[in-house]
N, C-alpha and C positions, 0 to 999 in steps of 0.2 A: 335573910333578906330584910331590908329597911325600907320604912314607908314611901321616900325616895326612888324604889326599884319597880313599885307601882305606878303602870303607863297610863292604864286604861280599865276604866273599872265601866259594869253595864249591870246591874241589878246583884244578881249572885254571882258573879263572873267576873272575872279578871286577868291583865294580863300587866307579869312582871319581868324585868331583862336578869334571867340569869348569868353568868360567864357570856357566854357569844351570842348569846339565843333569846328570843322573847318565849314566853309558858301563859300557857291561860291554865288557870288555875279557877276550881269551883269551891264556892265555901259552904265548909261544913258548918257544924252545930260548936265543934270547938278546934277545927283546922280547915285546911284547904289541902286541896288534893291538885294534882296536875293533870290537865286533861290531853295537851297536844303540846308539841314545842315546833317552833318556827326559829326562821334564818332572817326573814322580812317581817317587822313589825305591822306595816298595814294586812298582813296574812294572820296576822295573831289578832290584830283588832277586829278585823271580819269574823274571824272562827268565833270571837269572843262574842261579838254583836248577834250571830248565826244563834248559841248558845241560848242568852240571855232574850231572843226572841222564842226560841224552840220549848224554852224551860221558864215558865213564866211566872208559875208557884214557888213560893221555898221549896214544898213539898216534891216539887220535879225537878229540885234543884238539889234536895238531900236523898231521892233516888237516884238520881245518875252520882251523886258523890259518893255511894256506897256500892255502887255498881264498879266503880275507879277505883276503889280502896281495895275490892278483893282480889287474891293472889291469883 
């Protein structure tokens, strides 16, 4: 993914157009993880904006990214 592919960025949060689909993605301490994928971009910026409202800390920001990472 190239910086270009970043729509919508909201604190820790983000949302980039993969293949067909927009992804919100939560950043980590040295990646980003994917939290949700969408068909409609204003649904991916809401989820994104939802997020980065919900999760206002880094701190609640690299718990839920470690919450996503595990198997």
């Amino acid at each position: 993914m190239r910086e270009s592919d970043v729509l919508h960025e909201n604190g820790h949060f983000w949302v980039g157009k993969t293949k067909s689909d927009f992804t919100v993605f939560v950043v980590g301490a040295t990646h980003s993880v994917s939290d949700s994928t969408y068909a409609d971009l204003s649904v991916a910026i809401a989820r994104c904006n939802y997020l980065a409202k919900r999760h206002t800390t880094y701190r609640e920001a690299i718990d839920l990214h470690a919450k996503l990472s595990r198997p």
